[in-house]
C-alpha positions in Angstrom: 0.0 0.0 0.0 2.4 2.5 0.9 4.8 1.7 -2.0 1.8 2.8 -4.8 1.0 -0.8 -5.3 -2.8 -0.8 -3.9 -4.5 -3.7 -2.8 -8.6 -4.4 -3.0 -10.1 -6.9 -0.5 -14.1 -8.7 -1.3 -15.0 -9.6 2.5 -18.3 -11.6 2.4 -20.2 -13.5 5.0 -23.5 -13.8 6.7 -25.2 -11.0 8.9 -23.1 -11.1 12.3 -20.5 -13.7 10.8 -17.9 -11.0 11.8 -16.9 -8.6 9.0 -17.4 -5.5 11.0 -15.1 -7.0 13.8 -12.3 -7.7 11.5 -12.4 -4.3 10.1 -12.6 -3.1 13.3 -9.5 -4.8 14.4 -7.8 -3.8 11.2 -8.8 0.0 11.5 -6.9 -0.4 15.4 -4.0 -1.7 13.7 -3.6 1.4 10.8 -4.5 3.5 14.0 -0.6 3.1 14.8 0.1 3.6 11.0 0.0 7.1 9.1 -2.6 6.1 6.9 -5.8 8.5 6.2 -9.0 6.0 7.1 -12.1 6.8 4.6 -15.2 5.5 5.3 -18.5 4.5 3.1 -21.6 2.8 4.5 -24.5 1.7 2.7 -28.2 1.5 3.7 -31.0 -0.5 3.6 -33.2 2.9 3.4 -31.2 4.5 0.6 -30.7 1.4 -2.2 -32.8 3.6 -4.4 -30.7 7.2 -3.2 -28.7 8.2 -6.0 -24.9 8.1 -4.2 -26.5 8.0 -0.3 -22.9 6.5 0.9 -20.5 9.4 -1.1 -23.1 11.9 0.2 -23.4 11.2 4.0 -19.3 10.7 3.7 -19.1 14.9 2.3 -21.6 15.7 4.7 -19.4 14.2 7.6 -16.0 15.2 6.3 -17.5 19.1 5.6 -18.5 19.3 9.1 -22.0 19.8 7.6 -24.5 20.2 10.9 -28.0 20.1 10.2 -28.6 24.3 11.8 -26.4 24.9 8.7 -27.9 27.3 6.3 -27.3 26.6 2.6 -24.6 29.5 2.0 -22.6 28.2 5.2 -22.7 24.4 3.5 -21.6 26.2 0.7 -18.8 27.6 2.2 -17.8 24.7 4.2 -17.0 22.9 0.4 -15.5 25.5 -0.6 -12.6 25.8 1.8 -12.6 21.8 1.8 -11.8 22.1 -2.4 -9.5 24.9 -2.0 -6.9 22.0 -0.4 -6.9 20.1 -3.3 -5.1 20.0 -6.9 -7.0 18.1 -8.9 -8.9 19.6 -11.5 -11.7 21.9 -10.8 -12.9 23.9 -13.4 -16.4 21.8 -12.9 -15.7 20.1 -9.1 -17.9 23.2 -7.4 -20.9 22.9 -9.6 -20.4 19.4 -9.7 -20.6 18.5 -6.0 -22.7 21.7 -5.1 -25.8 20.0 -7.3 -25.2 16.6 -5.6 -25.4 17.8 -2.2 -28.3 19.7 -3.3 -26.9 23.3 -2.8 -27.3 26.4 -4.2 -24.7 27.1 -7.4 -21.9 28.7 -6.6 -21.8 32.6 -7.1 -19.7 33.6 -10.4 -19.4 29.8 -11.9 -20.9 29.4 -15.2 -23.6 27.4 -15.0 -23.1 23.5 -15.7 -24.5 23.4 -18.9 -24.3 19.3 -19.4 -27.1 16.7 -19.8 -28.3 14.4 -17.4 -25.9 11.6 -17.8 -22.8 13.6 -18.3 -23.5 15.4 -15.5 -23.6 11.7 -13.9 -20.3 10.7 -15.3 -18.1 13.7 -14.5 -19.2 13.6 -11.3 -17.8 10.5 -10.9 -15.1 10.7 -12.0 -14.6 14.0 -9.7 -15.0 11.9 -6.9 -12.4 9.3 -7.9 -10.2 12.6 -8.5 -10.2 13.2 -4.8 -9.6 9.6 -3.5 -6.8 9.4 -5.6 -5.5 13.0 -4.5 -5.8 11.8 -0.7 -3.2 8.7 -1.8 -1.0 10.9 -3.0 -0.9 12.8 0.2 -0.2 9.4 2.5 -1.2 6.4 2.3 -5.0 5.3 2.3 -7.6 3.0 4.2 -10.7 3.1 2.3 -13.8 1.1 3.2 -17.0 0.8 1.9 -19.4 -1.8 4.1 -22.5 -3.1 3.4 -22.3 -3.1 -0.6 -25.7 -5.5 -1.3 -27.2 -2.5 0.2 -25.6 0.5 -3.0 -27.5 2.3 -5.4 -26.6 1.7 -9.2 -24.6 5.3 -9.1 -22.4 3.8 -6.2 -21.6 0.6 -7.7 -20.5 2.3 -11.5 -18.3 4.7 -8.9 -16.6 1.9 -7.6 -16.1 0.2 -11.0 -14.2 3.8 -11.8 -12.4 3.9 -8.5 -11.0 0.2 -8.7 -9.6 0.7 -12.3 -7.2 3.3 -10.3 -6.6 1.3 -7.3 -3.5 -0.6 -8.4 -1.4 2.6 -9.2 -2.6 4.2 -5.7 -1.0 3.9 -2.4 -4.7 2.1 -1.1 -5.8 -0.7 0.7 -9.8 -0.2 -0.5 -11.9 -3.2 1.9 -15.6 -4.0 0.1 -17.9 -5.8 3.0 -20.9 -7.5 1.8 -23.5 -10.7 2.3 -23.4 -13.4 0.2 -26.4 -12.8 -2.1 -24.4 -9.7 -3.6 -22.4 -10.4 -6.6 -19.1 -8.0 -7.4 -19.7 -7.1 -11.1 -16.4 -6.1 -11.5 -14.5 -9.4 -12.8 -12.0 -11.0 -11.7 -8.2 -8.7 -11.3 -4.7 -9.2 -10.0 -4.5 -6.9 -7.2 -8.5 -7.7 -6.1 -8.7 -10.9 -3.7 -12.0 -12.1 -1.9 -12.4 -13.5 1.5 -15.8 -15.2 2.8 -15.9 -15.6 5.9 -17.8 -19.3 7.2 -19.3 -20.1 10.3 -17.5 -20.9 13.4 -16.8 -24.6 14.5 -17.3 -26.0 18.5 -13.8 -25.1 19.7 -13.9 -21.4 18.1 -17.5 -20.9 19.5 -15.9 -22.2 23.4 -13.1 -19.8 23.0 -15.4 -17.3 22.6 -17.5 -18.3 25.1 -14.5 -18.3 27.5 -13.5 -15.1 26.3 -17.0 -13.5 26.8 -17.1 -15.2 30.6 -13.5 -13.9 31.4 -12.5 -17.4 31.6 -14.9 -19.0 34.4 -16.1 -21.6 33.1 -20.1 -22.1 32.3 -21.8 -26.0 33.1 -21.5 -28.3 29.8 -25.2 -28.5 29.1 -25.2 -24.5 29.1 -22.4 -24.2 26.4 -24.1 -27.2 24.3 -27.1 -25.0 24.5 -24.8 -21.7 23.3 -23.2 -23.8 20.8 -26.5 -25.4 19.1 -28.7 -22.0 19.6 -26.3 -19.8 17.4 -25.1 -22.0 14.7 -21.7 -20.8 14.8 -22.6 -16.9 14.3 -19.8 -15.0 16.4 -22.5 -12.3 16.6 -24.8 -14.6 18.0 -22.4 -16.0 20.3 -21.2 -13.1 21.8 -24.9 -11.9 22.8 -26.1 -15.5 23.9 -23.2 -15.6 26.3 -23.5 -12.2 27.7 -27.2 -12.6 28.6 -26.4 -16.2 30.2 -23.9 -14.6 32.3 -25.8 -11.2 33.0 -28.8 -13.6 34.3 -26.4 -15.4 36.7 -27.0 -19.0 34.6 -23.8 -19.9 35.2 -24.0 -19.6 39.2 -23.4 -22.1 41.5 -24.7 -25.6 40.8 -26.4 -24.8 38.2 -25.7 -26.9 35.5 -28.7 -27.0 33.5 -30.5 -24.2 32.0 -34.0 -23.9 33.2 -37.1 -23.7 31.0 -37.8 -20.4 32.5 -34.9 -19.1 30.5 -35.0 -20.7 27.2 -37.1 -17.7 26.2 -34.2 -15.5 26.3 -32.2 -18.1 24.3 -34.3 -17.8 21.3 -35.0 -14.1 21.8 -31.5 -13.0 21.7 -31.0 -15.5 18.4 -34.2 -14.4 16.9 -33.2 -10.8 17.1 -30.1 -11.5 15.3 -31.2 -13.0 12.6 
């Protein structure tokens, strides 16, 4: 990454199968490193929102608060653009109309249809992530892809084609039934992550306890309830040992509490 030889990374897996935690751990880790950490998330209430991810990432890197009148949102891009080099002749107008600001005083009007609009755009955005490489190295994530709109994918497509030139390690998170439409490349590598087997789940289990150790028939129960969903594991264990399961002689979980067994896993699913 840091010598201009960037890296792309698929992570699939199953809702709470663990992709956030490992790009949790990995954002600790470039924590110690200079690296600039970018962030994209999709949502379930946006698939249809033309760009929602690229749009809620301006709004957060502007500063943009929601008091803010139009001219100070305005401003606030602005002074963000005047720190960059990449072209600009069209990057105002451009990014003014897709955060839905007033144009710019003194800039001709954009005068460009529809889909050109669309496309330079675009590629305006890729401008800037590549710019931020040049300045240091660059963490870029974008989580939740089965959840991007049409305009977010075709972005990607763009930004990947410069990804191997640029000093980037870009990290796609996404559940099984989305399929990358961008073939198969030398510098772009997918990991799916599976479900966890008996011992991983007990080291969990153990971890989540602080190592005291819970009755047999309560881990079987832990074990057979969550399927071998970290996720699930994690909050199964928690409530056992918040409702004091584990106490004593115990060694049995009693029906009174098998509700909050299958409500925890229910709610999870």
């Amino acid at each position: 990454m840091r010598t201009g030889e960037g890296q792309a990374v698929l992570l699939s897996g199953e809702p709470g199968i663990g992709k956030s935690r490992l790009m949790q751990e990995l954002k600790e880790q470039l924590g110690q490193e200079k690296a600039t950490r970018i962030e994209f998330r999709c949502s379930p209430y946006h698939q249809n929102s033309t760009l929602y991810p690229v749009i809620e990432h301006l709004q957060r890197v502007l500063g943009v608060a929601r008091e803010d009148s139009a001219q100070i949102k305005l401003g606030k891009l602005e002074q963000a653009l005047s720190h960059y080099r990449f072209p600009q002749a069209d990057t105002l107008p451009l990014l003014t109309a897709l955060l839905s600001l007033p144009h710019p005083a003194g800039v001709p009007p954009l005068t460009l249809s529809p889909e050109q609009q669309k496309e330079k755009t675009l590629k305006a955005l890729v401008s800037w992530l590549c710019e931020e490489a040049e300045r240091q190295a660059v963490y870029c994530a974008w989580e939740d892809l089965h959840w991007a709109d049409p305009s977010t994918l075709k972005l990607l497509a763009l930004y990947l084609d410069q990804v191997p030139t640029a000093r980037t390690l870009a990290l796609f998170t996404f559940r099984p039934e989305f399929m990358p439409p961008w073939g198969s490349r030398s510098y772009l590598s997918q990991l799916t992550l599976g479900r966890l087997g008996r011992s991983q789940v007990e080291r969990i289990v153990e971890n989540v306890t602080g190592g005291r150790t819970l009755p047999d028939e309560v881990v079987e129960q832990v074990v057979a309830k969550t399927d071998g969903v970290p996720l699930f594991v994690e909050e199964l264990t928690k409530t056992v040992v918040e409702s004091g399961l584990y106490v004593g002689a115990q060694h049995a979980v009693p029906h009174s509490h098998q509700a909050k067994f299958s409500s925890v896993t229910a709610s999870n699913s």
